[in-house]
SETORZA-290219 format. One record per atom (N, C-alpha, C): z, x, y. Coordinates in steps of 0.05 Angstrom, whole numbers, plus 5000, padded with zeros to 4 digits. Atoms other than C-alpha are relative to their C-alpha. Last residue first. Example, Ala and Ser with C-alpha at 12.3 -4.5 7.8 and 13.67 -1.06 7.14 Angstrom:
REM SETORZA-290219
499949844976 514352734979 501449855022 500050184976 515652464910 500050185024 
REM end
This chain:
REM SETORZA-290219
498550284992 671843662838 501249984977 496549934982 671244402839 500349725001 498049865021 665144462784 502849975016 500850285017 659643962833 503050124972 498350314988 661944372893 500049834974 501650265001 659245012861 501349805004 498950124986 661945792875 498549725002 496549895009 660746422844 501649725014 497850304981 654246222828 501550144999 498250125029 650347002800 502749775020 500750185006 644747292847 500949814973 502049895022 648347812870 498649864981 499749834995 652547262905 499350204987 500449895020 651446502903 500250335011 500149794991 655445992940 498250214984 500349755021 654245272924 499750285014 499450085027 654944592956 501250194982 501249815017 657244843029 500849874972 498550025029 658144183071 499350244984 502249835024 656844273144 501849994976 499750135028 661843843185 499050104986 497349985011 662644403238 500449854976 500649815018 655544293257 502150144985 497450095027 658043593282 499050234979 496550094991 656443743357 501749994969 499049755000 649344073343 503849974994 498250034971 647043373314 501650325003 498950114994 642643563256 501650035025 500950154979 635943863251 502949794995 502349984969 637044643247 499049645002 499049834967 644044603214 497750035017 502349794991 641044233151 500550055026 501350084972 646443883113 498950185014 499650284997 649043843041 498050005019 497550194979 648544583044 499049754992 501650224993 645945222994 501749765015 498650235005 648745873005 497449755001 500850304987 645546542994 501549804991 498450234990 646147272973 499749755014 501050325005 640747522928 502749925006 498050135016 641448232949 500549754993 497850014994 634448542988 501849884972 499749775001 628148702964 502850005009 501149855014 624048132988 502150274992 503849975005 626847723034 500350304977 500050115031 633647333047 496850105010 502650195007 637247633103 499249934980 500250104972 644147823120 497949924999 499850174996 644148423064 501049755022 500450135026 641548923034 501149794998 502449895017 638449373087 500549844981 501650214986 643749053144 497750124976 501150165024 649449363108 497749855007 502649785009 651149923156 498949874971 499049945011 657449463171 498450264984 497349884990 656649243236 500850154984 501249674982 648849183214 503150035007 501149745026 651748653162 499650295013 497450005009 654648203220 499950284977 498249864979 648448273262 502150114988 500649705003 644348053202 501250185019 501650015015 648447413188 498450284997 497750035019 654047143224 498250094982 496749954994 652047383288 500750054981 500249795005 644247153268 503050215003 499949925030 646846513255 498950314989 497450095021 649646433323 498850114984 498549914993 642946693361 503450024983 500749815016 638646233312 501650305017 498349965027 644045723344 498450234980 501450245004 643845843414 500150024967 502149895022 649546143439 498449814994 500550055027 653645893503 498150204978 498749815019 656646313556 498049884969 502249794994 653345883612 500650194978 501549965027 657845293577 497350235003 501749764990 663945563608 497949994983 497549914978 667845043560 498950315005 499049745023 662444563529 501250145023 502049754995 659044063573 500150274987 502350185004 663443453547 498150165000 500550164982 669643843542 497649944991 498449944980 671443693481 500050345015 501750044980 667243493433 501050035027 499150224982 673643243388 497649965020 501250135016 671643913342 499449655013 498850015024 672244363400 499849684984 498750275001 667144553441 502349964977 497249824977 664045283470 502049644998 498850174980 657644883439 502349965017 502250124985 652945463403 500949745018 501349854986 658645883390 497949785017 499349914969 663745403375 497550135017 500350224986 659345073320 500750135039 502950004989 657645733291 500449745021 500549754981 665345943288 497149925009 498750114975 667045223254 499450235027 501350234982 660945283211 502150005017 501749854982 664445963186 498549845021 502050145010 670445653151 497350105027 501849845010 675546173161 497449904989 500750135019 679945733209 498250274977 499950245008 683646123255 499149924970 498850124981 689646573251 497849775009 498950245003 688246653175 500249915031 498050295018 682946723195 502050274989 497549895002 679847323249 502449764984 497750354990 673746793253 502550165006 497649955025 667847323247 501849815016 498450325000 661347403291 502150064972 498550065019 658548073302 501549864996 497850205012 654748133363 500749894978 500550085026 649748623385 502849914996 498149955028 649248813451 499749924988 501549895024 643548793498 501850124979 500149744992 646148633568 498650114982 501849964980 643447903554 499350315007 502350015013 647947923491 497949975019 500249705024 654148133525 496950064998 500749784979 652647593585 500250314982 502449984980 651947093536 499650215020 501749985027 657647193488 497050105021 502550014993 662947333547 498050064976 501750135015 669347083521 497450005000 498950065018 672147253584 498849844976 500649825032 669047633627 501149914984 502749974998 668546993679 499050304990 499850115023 675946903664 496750024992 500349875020 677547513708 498049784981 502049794993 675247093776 500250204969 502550135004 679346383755 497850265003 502049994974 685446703727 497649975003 501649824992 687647093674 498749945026 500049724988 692246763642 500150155014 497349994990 692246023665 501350304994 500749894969 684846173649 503849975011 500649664997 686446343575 499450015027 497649854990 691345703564 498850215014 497650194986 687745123544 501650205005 499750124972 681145513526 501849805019 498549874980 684145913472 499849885023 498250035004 682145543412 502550055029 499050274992 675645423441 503349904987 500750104974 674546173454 501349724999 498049884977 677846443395 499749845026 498250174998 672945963351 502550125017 501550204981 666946433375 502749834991 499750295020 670147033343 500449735016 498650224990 668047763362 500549724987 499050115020 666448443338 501749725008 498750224983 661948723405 501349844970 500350295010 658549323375 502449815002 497250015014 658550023408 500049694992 501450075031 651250343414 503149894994 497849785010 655450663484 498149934967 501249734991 649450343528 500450234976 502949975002 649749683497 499350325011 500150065032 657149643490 497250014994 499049715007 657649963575 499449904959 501749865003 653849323601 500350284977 501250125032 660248903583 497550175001 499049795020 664649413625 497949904983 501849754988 662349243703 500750194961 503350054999 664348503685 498450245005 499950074971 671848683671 496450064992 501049724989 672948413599 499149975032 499949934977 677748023561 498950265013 500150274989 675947783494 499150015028 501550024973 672748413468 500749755008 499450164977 675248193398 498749895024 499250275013 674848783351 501449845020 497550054992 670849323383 500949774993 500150304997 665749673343 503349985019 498150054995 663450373326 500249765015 499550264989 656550433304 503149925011 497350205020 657550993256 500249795011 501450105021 650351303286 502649874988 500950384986 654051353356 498949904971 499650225022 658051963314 498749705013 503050155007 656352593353 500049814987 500050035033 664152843351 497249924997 498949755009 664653013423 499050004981 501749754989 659652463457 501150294990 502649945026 662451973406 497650225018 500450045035 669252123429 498050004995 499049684998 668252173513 500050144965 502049924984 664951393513 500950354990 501849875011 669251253452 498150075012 499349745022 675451423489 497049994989 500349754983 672451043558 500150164977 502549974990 670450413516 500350255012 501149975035 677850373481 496750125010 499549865018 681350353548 498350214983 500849734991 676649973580 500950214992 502949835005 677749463534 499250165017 499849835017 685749593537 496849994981 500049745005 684649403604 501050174976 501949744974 681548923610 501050154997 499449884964 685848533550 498950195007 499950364992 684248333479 500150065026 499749994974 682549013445 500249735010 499350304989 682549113373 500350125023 497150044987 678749783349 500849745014 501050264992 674249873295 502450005014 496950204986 672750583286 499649715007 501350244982 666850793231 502649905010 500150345000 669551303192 499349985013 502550105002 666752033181 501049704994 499450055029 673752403177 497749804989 499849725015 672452723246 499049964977 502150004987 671951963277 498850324986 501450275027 678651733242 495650095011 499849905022 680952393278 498849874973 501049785001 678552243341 499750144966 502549925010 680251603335 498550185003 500450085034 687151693317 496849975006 499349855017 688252183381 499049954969 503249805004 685051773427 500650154973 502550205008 690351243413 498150175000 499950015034 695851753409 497749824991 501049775003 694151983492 499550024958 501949964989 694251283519 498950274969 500749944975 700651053483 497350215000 499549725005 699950603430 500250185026 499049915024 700549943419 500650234997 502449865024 698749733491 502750174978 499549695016 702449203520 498650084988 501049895019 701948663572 500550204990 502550015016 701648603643 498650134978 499949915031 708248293661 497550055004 498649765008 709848323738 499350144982 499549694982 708647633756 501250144991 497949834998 707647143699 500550265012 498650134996 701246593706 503750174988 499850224969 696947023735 502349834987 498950285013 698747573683 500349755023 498250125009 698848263722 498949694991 498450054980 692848713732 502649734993 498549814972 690449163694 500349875022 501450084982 691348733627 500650255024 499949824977 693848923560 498449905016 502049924993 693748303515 501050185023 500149694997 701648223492 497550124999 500549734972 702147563535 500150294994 497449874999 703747143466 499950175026 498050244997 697146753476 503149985001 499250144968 693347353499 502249804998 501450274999 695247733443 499849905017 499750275013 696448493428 498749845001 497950194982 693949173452 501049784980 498649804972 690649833423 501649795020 498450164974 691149573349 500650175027 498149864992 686050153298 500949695019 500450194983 681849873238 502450165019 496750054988 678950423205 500849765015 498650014974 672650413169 502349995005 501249754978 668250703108 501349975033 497749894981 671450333049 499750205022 501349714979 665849923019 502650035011 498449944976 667049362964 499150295007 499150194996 661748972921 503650075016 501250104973 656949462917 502249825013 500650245012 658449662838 499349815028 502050125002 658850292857 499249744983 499950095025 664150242901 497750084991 501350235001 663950592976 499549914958 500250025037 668951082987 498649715008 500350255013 669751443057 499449984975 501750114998 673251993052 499049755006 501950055015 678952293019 497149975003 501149825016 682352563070 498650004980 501549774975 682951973123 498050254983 503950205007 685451613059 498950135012 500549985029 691552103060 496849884995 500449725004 692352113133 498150144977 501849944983 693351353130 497850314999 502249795016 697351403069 498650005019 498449765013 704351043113 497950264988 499549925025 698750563146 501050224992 497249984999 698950463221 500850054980 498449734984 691950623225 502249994997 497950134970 689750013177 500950295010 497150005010 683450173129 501850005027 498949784975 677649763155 503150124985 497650024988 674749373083 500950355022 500249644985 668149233075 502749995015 497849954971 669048613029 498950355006 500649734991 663648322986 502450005022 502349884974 664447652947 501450205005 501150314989 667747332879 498450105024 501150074980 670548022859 498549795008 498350144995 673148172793 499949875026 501550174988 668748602768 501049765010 501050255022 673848962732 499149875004 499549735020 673349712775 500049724971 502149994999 672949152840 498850174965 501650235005 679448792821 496150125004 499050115021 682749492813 497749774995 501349835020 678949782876 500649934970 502350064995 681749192920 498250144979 499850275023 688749262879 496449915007 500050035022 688449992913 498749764980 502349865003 686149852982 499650024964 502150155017 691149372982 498450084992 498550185036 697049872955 497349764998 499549795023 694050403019 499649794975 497749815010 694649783076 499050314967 499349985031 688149423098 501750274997 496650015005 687249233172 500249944976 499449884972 680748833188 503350004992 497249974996 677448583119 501650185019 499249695004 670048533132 502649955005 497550064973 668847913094 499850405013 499049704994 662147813055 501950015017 500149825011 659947173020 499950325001 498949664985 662946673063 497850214970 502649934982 660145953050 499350305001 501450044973 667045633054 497350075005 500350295003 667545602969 499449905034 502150105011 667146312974 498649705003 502349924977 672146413020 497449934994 500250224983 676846032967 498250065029 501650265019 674846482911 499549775029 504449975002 675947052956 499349844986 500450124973 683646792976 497050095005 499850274991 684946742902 498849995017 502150145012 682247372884 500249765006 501749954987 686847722940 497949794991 500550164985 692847372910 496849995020 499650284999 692147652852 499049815017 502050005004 691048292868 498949724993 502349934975 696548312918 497050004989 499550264991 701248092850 498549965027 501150225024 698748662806 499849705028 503449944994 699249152865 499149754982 500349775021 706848902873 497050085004 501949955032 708748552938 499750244981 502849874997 713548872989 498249774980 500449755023 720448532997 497549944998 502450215017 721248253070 499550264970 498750045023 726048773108 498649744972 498949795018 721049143140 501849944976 501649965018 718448543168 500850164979 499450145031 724748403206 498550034986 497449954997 724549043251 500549734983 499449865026 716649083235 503749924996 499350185038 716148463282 500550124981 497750025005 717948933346 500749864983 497949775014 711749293345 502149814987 502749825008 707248583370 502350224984 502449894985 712948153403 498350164985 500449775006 719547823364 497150085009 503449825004 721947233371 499850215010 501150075017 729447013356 497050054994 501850214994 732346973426 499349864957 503250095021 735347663415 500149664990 499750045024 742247603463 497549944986 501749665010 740747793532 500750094976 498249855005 745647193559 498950264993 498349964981 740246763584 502650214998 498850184983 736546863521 501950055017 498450085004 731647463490 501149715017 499650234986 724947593471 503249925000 498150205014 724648243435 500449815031 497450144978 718748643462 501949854976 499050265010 713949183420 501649835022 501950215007 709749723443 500149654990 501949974982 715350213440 497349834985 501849745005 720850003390 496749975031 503250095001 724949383422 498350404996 502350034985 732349563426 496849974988 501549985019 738349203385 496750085028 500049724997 744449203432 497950154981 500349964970 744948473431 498950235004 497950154983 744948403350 498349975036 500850004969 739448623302 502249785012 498449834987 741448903230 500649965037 502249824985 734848613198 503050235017 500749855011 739448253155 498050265006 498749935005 742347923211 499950194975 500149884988 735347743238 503650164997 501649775014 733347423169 500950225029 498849865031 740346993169 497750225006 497049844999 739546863246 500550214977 496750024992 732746583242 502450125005 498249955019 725846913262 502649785000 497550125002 719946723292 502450094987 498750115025 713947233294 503349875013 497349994997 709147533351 499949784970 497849824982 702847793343 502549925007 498849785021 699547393280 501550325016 502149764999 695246993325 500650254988 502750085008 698546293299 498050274998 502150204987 704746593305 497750104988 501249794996 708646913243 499049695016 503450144994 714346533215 498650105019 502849774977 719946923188 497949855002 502350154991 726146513151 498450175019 501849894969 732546753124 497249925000 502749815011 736346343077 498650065026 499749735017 743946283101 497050054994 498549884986 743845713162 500350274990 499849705018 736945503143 502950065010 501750145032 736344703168 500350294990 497950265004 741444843239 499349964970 496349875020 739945603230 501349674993 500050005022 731945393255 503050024980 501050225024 732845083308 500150004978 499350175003 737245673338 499749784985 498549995028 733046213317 501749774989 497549815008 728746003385 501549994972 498450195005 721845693406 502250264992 498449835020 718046013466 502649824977 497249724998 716445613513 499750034971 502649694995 709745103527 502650264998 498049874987 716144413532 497750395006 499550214981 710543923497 501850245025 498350175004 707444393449 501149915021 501050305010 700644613438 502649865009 501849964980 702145353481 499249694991 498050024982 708445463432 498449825028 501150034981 703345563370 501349885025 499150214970 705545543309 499150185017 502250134986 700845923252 501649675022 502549964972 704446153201 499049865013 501250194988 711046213141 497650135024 502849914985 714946503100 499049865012 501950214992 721746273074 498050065016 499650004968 725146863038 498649824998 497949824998 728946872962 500050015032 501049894975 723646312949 503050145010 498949725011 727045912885 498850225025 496849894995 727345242926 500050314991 500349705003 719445202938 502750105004 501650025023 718644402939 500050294993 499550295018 724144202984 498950134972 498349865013 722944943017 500349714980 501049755021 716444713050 501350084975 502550195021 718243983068 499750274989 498050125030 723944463104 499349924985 499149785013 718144923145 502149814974 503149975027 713944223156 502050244992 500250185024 720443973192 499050174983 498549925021 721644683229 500349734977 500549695014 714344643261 502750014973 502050065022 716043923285 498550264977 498150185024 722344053317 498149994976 497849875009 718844623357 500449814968 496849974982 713444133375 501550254977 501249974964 706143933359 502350035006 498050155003 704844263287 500150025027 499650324991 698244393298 502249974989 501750044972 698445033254 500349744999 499250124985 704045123211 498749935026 502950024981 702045263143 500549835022 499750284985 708345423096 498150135020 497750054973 706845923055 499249815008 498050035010 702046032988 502749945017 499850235023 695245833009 503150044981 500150284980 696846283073 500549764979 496749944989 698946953035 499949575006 499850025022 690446853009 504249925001 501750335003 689146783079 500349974979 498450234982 693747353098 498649824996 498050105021 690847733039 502149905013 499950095029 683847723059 502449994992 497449895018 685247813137 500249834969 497650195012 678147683175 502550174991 497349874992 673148103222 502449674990 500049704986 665548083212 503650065007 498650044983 664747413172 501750295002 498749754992 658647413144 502149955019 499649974984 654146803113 502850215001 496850005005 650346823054 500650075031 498149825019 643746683069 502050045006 499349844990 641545983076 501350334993 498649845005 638645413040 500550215022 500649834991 638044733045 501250295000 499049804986 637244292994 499750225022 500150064960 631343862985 502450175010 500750284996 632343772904 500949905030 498050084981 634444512888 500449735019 501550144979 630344482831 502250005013 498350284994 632245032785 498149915022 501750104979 626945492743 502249815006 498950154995 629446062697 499249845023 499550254973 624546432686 501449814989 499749804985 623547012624 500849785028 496550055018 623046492565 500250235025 499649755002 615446392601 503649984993 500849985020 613545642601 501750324999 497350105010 616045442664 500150104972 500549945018 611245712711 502550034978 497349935009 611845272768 498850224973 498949985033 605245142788 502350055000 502250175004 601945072863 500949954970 501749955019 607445512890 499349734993 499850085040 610245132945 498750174990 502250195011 608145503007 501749984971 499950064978 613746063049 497649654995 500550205002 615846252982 498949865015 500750294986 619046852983 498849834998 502350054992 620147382919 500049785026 502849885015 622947912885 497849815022 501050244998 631347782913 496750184994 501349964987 635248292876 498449815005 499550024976 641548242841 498850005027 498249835010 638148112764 501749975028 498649865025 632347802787 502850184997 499249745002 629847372842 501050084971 499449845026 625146842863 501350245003 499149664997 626146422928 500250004972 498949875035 622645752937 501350275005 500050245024 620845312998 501750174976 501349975018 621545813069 500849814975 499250165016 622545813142 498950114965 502049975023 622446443175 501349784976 499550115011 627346593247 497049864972 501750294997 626147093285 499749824976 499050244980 631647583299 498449744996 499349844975 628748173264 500349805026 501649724998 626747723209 500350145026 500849874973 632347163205 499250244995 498649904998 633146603147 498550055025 499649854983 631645943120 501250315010 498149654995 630745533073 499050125022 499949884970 629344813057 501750295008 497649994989 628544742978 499150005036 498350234984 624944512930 502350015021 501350114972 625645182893 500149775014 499550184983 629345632865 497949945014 502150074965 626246162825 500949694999 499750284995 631046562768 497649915029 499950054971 628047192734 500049675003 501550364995 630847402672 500449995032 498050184995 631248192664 498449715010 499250065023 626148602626 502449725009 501250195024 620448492674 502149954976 497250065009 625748862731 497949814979 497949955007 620949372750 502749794994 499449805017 614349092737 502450124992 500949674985 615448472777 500050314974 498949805028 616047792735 498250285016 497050055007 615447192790 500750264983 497550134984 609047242821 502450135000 500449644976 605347732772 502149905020 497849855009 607547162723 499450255008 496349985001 605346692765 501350154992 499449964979 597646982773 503349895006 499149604999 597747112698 500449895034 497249915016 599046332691 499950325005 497050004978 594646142748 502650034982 501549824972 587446522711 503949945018 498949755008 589646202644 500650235026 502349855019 588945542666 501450234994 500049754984 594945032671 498150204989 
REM end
């Protein structure tokens, strides 16, 4: 090597301001990211300390290996990507999850309360039996299951299982006798109690009306929420994830989040929404936002609930429930308290994120912040709506007009498509799930899985997007496949779209120059394999300020 391409590498690789810190350069690689949507292959990436220094777009002609300042890996054809974003999850329901009984796809009643007893077999000391993720709409009889099943195998320990979409909850006898709830037990506003032929509580419980056994569930500690948090960010890690925005965070997590951030303790980035319904609400409100400095958590949003679920029928709709005359739906709040919190969360310089599943509790939400960010001047906070499942086709233009960002989750769609037109019907369903007609109008779409209810693995959200299919390939054409995404579309979702939701798009969501050295590397290369099996994607290695937090070859 002459002298002439050794100073020209170590101009390369060793920048004036970080010369004292070691710079690593990956290369051999297939990479990829997105420059204002357009996509930029590239071979090597050098960075230092948490900052990426350099692209690659041409082999360097040398390695410069010699210098005690470079670290040099071969990523030996890998492909890379940057860290991927998931715009609207629940960190300590997914962390809750690896410790409860896990009841998705179970395909029957009966079959839900097996896997609950296999649960307790092995988790006798458990004072309550927790549990998630049935699904009434998979199973043979499509009803509602009851307390009954369960009292035959629990007759004294009480039992709470949370559907799949985390708006309604199962109960048995024992936990609904400790809850205090007989016949004469009414439903708090916003909530239902499902009862039987006699008008005796059923056993499930609607949106509000789960606090009434929740309440009695003993709390976690901060120690023991901090815990579990790190768990359920190691294991996001290991999907790919390296930023969640946590949707709906209580006071105690906010705390244990600042705890684990205050001892670096963090595996990836959360921008956590604090929860409106929260007891300190008020209290946080007054503080501010709070952003770490160590980067690795941001507290600048609210998350507010203005309806339920479609799959439980508590999506607000304005017009009744094709397949149940009469019902359409509930909103959480009434009209005049919902403006109210984001007015005030809007005062207090958050960023609102509001859930909406049903027409009309997105119009709702669209009219307040139409009238809201014209009072308060706040369009620069980006305000977002979490969901946007169900919309009426004269509203999707209005998220592009309002600067209001579309917070959605491409596996909703193919989770939902066996039930959401028996909803809504064949003329609503054509806002439903609208990716394509959002993103035509000129919105900006923030991709996220909302896990634990589904998966939190991000290839399964990119797959949906770009083939409206589920993993089986099912249907053949993909489901409403005019809706589809294409895939530098998808990965921008999960990638600089997802970051701009968060006023993070300056440091991270892409991989260039000057930005945060987040990035995954894969088994398999999403731009030339089969679109259908983009769900199989293997993440080897996660890396995050440019330090592994996460290697396939250390987890076996």
């Amino acid at each position: 090597m002459n002298t002439l391409t050794k100073v020209s590498l170590a101009i390369d690789l060793l920048f004036s301001g970080s010369a004292l810190a070691q710079t690593t350069l990956i290369h051999n690689l297939k990479g990829y990211t997105l420059e204002q949507g357009k996509l930029t292959q590239f071979s090597a990436i050098a960075f230092s300390g948490d900052k990426i220094e350099k692209i690659y777009q041409q082999p360097p002609n040398e390695l410069q290996t010699q210098s005690t300042n470079v670290k040099v890996i071969d990523a030996k054809g890998q492909t890379m990507l940057p860290g991927l974003i998931d715009a609207h999850g629940h960190v300590l329901g997914w962390g809750l999850n690896l410790i409860r009984v896990d009841l998705k796809g179970s395909e029957s009643e009966q079959a839900a309360v097996a896997r609950v007893q296999a649960f307790r077999k092995q988790n006798r000391d458990l004072n309550w039996v927790l549990g998630r993720g049935w699904n009434q709409v998979l199973w043979p009889e499509k009803s509602f299951p009851t307390a009954k099943t369960l009292d035959k195998v629990f007759p004294d320990t009480p039992v709470w299982l949370r559907r799949v979409d985390g708006h309604a909850g199962w109960a048995n006898s024992a936990a609904m006798k400790l809850a205090g709830i007989n016949g004469d037990t009414q439903a708090p506003s916003g909530g239902e109690i499902i009862r039987d032929d006699k008008g005796q509580p059923s056993g499930v419980f609607i949106d509000n009306a789960m606090a009434l056994i929740e309440q009695q569930i003993p709390a976690l500690t901060q120690a023991e929420q901090a815990r579990v948090l790190r768990a359920a960010m190691t294991d996001l890690a290991r999907l790919g994830l390296t930023s969640v925005h946590d949707a709906g965070v209580g006071h105690d997590t906010l705390a244990a989040y600042r705890q684990l951030a205050d001892d670096k303790q963090m595996p990836i980035r959360i921008y956590a929404m604090v929860a409106a319904d929260d007891s300190q609400f008020d209290k946080t409100l007054a503080k501010g936002p709070y952003r770490h400095p160590g980067s690795m958590l941001d507290i600048s949003s609210v998350k507010i609930s203005a309806d339920g679920a479609l799959g439980s029928r508590g999506a607000a709709l304005l017009q009744d429930y094709s397949d149940l005359h009469g019902h359409k739906g509930l909103l959480l709040y009434k009209e005049d308290e919902l403006k109210a919190l984001m007015l005030k969360s809007m005062q207090a310089g958050f960023q609102v994120n509001t859930h909406a599943i049903g027409d009309r509790a997105n119009k709702l939400v669209l009219d307040d912040y139409q009238s809201l960010i014209a009072k308060t001047h706040t369009k620069a906070l980006r305000h977002r709506v979490e969901h946007a499942q169900i919309l009426q086709l004269s509203d999707i233009p209005r998220f592009a007009e309002l600067g209001v960002i579309a917070s959605m989750q491409a596996t909703h769609a193919t989770s939902d498509m066996n039930m959401a037109e028996d909803r809504v019907g064949p003329q609503r369903i054509k806002g439903a799930y609208a990716w394509r007609k959002l993103l035509d109008s000129g919105a900006v779409i923030a991709a996220g899985s909302d896990f634990p209810i589904e998966s939190a693995n991000p290839f399964f959200g990119l797959h949906a997007s770009i083939t409206r299919q589920d993993h089986a390939n099912k249907p053949e054409q993909g489901w409403y496949p005019g809706e589809k995404m294409s895939l530098i579309e998808a990965l921008n979702s999960f990638t600089h779209d997802a970051a701009y939701a968060a006023h993070q798009e300056t440091q991270i969501g892409e991989l260039l120059p000057g930005m945060k050295a987040d990035f995954i590397l894969l088994e398999n290369n999403p731009f030339t394999m089969d679109p259908q099996q983009l769900w199989q994607t293997q993440v080897n290695q996660t890396w995050v300020n440019g330090k592994k937090v996460f290697d396939i070859q250390s987890s076996r």
